[in-house]
mmCIF file as Biopython writes it, N, C-alpha, C and O atoms, coordinates in Angstrom:
data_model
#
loop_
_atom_site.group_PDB
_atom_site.id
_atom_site.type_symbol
_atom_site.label_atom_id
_atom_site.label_alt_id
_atom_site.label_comp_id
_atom_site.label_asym_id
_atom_site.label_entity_id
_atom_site.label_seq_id
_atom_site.pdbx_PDB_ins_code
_atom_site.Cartn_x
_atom_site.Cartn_y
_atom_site.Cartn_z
_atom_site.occupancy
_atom_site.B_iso_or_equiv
_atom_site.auth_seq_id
_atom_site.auth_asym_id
_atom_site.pdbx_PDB_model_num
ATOM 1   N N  . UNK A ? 1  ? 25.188  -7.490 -26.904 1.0 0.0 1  A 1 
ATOM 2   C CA . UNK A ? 1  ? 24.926  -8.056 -25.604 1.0 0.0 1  A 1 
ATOM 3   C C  . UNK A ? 1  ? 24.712  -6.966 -24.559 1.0 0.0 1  A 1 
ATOM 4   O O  . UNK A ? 1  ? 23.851  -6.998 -23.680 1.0 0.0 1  A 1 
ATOM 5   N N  . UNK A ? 2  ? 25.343  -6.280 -24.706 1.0 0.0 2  A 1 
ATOM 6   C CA . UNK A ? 2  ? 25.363  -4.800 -23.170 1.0 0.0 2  A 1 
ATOM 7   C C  . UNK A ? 2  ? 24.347  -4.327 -23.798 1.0 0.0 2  A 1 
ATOM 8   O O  . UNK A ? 2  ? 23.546  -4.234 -22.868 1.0 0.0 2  A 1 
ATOM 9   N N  . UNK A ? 3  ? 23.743  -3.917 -24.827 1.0 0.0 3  A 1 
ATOM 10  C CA . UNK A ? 3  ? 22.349  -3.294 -25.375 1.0 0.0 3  A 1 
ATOM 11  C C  . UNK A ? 3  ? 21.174  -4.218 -24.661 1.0 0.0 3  A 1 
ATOM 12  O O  . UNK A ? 3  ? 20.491  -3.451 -23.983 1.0 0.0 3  A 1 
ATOM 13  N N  . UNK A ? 4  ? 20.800  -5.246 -24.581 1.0 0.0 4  A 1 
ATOM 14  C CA . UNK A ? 4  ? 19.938  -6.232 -24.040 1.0 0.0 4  A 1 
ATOM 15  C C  . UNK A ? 4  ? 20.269  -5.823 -22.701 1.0 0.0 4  A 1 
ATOM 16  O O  . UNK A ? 4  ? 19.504  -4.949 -22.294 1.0 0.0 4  A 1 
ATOM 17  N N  . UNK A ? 5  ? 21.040  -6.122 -21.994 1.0 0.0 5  A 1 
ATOM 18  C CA . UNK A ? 5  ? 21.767  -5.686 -20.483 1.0 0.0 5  A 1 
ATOM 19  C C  . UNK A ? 5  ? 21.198  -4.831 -20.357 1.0 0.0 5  A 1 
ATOM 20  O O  . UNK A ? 5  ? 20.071  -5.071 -19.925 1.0 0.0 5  A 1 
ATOM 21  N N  . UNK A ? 6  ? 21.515  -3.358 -20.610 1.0 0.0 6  A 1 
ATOM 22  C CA . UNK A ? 6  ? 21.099  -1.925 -20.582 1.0 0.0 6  A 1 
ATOM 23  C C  . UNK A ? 6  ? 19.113  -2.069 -20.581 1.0 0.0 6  A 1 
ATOM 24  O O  . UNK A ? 6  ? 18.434  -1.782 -19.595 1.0 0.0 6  A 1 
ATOM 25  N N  . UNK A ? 7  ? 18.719  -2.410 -21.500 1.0 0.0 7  A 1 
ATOM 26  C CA . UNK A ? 7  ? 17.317  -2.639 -22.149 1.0 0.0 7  A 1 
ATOM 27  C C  . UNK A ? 7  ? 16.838  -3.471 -20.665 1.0 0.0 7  A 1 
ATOM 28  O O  . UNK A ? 7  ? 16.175  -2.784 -19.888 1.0 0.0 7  A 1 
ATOM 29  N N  . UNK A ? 8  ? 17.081  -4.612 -20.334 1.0 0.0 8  A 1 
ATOM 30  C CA . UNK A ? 8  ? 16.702  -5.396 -19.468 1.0 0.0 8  A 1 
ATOM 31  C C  . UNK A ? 8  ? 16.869  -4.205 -18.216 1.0 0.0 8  A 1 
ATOM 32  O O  . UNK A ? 8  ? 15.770  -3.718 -17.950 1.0 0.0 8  A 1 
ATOM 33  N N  . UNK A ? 9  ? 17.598  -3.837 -17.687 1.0 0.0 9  A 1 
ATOM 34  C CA . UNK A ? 9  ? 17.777  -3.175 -16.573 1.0 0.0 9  A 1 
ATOM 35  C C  . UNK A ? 9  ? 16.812  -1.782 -16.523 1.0 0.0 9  A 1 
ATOM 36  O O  . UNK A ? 9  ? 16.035  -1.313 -15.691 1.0 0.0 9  A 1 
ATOM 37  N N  . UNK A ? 10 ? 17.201  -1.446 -17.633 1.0 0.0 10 A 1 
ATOM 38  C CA . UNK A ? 10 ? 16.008  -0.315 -17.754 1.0 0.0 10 A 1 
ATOM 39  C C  . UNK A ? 10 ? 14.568  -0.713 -17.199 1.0 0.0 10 A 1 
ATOM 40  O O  . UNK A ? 10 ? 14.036  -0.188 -16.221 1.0 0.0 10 A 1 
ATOM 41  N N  . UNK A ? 11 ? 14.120  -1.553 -17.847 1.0 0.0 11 A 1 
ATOM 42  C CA . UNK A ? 11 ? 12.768  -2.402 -17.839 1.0 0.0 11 A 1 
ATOM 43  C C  . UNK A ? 11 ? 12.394  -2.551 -16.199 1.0 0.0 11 A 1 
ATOM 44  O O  . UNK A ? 11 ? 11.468  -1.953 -15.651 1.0 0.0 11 A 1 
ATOM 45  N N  . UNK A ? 12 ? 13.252  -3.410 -15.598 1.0 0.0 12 A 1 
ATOM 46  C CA . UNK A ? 12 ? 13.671  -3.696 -14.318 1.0 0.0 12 A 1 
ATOM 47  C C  . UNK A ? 12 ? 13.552  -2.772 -13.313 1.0 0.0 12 A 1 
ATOM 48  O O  . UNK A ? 12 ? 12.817  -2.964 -12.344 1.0 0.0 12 A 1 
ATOM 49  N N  . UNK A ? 13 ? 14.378  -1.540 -13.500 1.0 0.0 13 A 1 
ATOM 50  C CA . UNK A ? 13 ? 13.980  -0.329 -12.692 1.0 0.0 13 A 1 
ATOM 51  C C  . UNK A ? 13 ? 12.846  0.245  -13.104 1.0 0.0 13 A 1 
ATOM 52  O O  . UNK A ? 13 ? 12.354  0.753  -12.096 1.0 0.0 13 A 1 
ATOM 53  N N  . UNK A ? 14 ? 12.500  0.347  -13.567 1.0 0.0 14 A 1 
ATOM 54  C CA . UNK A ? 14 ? 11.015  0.907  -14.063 1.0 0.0 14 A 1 
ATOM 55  C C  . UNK A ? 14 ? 9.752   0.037  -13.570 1.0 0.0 14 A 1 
ATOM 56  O O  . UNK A ? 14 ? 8.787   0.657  -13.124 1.0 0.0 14 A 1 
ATOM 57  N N  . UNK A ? 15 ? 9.719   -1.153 -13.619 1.0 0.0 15 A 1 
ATOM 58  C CA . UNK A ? 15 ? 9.057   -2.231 -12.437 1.0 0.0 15 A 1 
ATOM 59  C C  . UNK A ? 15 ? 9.464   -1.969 -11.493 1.0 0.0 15 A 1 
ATOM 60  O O  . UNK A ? 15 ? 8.486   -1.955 -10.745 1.0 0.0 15 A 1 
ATOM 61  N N  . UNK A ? 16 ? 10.244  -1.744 -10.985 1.0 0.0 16 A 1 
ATOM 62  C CA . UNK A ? 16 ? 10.813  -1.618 -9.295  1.0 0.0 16 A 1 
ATOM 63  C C  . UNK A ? 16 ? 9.744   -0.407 -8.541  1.0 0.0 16 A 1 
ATOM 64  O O  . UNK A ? 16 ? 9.147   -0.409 -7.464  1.0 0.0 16 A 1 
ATOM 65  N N  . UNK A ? 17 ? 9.866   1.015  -10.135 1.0 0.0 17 A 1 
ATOM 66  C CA . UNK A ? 17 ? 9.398   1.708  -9.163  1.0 0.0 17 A 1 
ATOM 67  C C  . UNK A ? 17 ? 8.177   1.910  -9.478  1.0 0.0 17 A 1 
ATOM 68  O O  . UNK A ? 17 ? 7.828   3.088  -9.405  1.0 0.0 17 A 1 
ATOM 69  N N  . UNK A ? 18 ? 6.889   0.672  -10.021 1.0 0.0 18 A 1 
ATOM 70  C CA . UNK A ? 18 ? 5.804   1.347  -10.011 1.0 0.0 18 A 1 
ATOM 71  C C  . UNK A ? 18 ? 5.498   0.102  -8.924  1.0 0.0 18 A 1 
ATOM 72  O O  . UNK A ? 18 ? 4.544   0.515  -8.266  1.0 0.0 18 A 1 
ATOM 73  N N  . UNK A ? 19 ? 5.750   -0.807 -8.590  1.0 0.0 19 A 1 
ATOM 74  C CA . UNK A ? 19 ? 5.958   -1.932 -7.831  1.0 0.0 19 A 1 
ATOM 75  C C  . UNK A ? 19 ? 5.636   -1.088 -6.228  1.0 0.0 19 A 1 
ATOM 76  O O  . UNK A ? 19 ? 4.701   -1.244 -5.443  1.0 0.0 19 A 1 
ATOM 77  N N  . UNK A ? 20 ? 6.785   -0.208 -6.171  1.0 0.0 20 A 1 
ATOM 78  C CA . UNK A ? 20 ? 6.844   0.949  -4.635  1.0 0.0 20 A 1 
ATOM 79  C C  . UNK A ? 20 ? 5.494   1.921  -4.854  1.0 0.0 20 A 1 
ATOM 80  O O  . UNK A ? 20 ? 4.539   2.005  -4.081  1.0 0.0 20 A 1 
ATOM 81  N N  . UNK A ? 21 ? 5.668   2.581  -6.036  1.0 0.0 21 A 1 
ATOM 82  C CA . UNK A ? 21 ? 4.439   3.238  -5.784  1.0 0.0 21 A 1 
ATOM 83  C C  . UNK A ? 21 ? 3.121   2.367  -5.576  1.0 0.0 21 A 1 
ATOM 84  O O  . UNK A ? 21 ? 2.389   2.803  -4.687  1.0 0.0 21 A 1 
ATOM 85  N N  . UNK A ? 22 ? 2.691   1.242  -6.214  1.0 0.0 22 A 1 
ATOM 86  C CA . UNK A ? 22 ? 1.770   0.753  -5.296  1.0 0.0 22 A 1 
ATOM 87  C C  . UNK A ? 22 ? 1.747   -0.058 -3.830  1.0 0.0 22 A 1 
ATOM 88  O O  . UNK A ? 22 ? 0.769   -0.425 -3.180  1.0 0.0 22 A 1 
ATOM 89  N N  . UNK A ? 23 ? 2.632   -0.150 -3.653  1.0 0.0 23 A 1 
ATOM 90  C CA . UNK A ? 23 ? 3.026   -0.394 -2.815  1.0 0.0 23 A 1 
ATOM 91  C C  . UNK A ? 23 ? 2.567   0.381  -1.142  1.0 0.0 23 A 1 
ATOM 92  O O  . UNK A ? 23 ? 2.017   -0.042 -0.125  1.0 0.0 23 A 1 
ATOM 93  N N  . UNK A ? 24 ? 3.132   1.666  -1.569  1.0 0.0 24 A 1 
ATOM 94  C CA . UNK A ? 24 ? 3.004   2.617  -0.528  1.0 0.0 24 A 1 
ATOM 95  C C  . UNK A ? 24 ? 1.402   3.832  -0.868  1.0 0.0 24 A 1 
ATOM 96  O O  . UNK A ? 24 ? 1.114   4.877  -0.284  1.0 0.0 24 A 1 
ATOM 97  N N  . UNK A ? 25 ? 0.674   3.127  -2.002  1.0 0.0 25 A 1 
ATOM 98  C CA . UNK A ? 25 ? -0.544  3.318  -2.017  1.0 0.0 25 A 1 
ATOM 99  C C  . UNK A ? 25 ? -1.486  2.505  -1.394  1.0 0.0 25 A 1 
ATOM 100 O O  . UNK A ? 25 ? -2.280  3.012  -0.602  1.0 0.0 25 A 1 
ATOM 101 N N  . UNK A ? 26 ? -1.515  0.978  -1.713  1.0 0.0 26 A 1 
ATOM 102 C CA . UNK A ? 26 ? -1.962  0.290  -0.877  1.0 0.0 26 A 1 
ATOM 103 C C  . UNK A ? 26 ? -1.330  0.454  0.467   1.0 0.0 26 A 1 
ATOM 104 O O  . UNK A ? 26 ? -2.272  0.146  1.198   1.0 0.0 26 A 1 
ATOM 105 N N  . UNK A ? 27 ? -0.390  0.729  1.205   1.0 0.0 27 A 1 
ATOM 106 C CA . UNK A ? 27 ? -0.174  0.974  2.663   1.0 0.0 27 A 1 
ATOM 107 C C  . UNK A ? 27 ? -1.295  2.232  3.241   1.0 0.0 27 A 1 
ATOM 108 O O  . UNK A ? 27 ? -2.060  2.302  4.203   1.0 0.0 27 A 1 
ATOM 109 N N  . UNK A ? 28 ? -1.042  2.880  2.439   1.0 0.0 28 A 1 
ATOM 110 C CA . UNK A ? 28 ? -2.031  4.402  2.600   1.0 0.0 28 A 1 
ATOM 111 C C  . UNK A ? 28 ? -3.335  4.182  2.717   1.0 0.0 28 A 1 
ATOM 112 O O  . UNK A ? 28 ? -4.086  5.053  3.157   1.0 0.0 28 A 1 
ATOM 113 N N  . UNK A ? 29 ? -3.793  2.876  2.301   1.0 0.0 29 A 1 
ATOM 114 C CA . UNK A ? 29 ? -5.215  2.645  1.934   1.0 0.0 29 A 1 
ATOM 115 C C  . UNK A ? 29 ? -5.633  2.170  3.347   1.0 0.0 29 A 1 
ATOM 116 O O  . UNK A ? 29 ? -6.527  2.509  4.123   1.0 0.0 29 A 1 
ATOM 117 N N  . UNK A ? 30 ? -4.654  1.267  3.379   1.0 0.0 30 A 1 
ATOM 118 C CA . UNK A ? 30 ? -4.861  0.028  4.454   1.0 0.0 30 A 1 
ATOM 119 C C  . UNK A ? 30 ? -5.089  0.555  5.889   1.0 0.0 30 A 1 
ATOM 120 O O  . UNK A ? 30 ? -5.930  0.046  6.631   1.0 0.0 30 A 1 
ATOM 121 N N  . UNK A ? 31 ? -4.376  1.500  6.216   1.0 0.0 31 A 1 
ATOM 122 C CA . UNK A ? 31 ? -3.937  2.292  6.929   1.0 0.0 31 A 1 
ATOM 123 C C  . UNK A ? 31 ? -5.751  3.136  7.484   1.0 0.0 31 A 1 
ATOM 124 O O  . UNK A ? 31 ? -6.304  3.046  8.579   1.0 0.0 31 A 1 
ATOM 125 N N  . UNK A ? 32 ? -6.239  3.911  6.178   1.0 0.0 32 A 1 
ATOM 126 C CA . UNK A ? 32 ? -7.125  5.323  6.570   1.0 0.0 32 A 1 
ATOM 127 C C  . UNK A ? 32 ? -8.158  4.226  7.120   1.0 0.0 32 A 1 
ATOM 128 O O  . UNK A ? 32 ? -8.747  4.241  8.201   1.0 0.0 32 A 1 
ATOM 129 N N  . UNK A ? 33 ? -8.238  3.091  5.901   1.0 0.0 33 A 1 
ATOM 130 C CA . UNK A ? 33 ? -9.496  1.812  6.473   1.0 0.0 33 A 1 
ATOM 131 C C  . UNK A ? 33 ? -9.489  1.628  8.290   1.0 0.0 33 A 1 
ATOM 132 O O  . UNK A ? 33 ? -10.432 1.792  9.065   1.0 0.0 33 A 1 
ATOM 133 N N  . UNK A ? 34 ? -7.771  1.154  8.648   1.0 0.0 34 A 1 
ATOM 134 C CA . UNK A ? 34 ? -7.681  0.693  9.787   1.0 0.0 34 A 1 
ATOM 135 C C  . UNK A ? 34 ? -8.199  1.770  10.515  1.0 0.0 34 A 1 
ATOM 136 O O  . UNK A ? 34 ? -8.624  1.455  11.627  1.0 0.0 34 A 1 
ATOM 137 N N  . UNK A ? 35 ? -8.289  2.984  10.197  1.0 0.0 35 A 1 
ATOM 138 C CA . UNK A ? 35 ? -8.389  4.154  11.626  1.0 0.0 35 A 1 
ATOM 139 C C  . UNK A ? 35 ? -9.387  4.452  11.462  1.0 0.0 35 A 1 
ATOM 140 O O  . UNK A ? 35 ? -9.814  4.964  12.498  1.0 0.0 35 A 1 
ATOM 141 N N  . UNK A ? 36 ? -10.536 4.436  10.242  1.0 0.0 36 A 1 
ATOM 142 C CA . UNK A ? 36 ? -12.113 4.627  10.226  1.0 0.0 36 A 1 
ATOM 143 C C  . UNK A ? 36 ? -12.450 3.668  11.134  1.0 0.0 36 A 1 
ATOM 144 O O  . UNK A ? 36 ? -13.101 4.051  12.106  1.0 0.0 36 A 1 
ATOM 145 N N  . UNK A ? 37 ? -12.106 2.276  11.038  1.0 0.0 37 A 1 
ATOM 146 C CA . UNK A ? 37 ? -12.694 1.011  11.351  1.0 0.0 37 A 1 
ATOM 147 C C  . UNK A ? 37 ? -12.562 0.972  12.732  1.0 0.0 37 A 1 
ATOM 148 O O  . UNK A ? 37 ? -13.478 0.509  13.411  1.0 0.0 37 A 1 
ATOM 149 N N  . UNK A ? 38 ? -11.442 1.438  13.290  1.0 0.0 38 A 1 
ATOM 150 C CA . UNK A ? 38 ? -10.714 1.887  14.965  1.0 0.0 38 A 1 
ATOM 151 C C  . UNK A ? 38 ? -12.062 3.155  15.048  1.0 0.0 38 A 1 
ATOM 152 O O  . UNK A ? 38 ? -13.085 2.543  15.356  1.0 0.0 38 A 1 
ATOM 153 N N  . UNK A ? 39 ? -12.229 3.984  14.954  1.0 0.0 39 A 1 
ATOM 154 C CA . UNK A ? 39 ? -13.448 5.015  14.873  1.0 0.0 39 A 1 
ATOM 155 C C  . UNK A ? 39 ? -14.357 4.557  15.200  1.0 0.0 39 A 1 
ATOM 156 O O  . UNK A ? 39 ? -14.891 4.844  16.271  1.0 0.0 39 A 1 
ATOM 157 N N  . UNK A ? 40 ? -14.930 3.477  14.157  1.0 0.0 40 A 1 
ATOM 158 C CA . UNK A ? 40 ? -16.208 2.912  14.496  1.0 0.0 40 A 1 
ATOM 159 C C  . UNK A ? 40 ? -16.582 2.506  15.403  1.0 0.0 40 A 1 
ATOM 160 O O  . UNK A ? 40 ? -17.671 2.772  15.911  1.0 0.0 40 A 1 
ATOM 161 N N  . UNK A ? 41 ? -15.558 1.583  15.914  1.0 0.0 41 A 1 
ATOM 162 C CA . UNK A ? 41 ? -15.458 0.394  17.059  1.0 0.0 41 A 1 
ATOM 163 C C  . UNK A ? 41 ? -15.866 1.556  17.951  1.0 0.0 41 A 1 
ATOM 164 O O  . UNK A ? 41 ? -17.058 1.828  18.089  1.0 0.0 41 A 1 
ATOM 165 N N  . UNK A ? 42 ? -14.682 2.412  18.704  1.0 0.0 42 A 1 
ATOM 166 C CA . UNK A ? 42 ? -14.377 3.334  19.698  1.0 0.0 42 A 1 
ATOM 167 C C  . UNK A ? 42 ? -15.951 3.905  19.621  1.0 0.0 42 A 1 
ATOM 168 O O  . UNK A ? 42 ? -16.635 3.770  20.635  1.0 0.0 42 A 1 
ATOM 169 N N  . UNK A ? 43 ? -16.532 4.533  18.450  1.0 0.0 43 A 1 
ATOM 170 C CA . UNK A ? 43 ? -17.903 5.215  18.739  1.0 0.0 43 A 1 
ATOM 171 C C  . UNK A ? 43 ? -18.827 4.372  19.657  1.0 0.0 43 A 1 
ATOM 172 O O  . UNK A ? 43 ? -19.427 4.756  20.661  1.0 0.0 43 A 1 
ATOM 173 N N  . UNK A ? 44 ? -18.809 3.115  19.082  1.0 0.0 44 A 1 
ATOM 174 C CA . UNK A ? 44 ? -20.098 2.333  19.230  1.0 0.0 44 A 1 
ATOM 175 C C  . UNK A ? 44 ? -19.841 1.515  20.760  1.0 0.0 44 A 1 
ATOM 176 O O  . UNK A ? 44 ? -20.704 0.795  21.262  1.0 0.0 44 A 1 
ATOM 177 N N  . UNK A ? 45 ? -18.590 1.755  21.337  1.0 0.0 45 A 1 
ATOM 178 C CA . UNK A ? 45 ? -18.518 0.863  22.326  1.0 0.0 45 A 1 
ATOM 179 C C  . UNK A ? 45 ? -19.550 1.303  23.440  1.0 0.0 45 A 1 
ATOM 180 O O  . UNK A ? 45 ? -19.763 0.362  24.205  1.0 0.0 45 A 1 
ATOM 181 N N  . UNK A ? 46 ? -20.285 2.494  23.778  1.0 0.0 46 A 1 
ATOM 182 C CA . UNK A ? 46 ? -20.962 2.828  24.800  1.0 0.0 46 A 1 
ATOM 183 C C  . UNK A ? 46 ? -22.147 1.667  24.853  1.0 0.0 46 A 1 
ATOM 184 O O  . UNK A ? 46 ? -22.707 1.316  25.891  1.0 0.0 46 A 1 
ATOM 185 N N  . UNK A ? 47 ? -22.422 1.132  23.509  1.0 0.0 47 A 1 
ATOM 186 C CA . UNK A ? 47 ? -23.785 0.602  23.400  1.0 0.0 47 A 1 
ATOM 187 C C  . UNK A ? 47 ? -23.456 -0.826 23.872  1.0 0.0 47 A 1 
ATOM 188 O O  . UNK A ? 47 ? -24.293 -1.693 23.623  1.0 0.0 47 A 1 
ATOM 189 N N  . UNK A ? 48 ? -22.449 -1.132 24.456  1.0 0.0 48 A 1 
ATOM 190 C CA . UNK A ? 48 ? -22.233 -2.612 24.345  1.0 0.0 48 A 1 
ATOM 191 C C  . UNK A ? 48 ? -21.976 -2.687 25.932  1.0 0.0 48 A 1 
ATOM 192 O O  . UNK A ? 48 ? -21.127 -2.132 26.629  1.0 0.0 48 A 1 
ATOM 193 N N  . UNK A ? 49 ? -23.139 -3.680 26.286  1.0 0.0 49 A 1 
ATOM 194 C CA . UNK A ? 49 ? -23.182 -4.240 27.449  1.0 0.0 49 A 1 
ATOM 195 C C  . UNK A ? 49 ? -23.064 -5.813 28.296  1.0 0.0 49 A 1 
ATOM 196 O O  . UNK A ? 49 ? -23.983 -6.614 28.468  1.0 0.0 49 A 1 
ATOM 197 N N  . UNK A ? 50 ? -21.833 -5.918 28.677  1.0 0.0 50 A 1 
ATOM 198 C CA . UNK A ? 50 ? -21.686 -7.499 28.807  1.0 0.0 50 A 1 
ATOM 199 C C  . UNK A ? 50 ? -22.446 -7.636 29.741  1.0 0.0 50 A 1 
ATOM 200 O O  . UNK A ? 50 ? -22.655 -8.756 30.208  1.0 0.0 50 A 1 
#
């Protein structure tokens, strides 16, 4: 029984931490997108005339 326990938990932390690493890859992603996309906007606003 504690062998399964042990085995299960192992498993468990090992999901946990590829779970974070994408995690805080997709944040990283989301992130460079948001500040190109903030870039863009900011460039192009001269051309915009209400």
């Amino acid at each position: 029984m504690e062998e399964r326990t042990y085995t299960l938990l192992g498993r468990t932390g090992a999901a946990n931490v590829v779970l974070g690493i994408i995690t805080i890859i997709a944040g990283i992603a989301v992130g460079v997108i948001t500040i190109v996309n903030g870039a863009k906007l900011m460039k192009g606003k001269k051309y915009i005339s209400f």
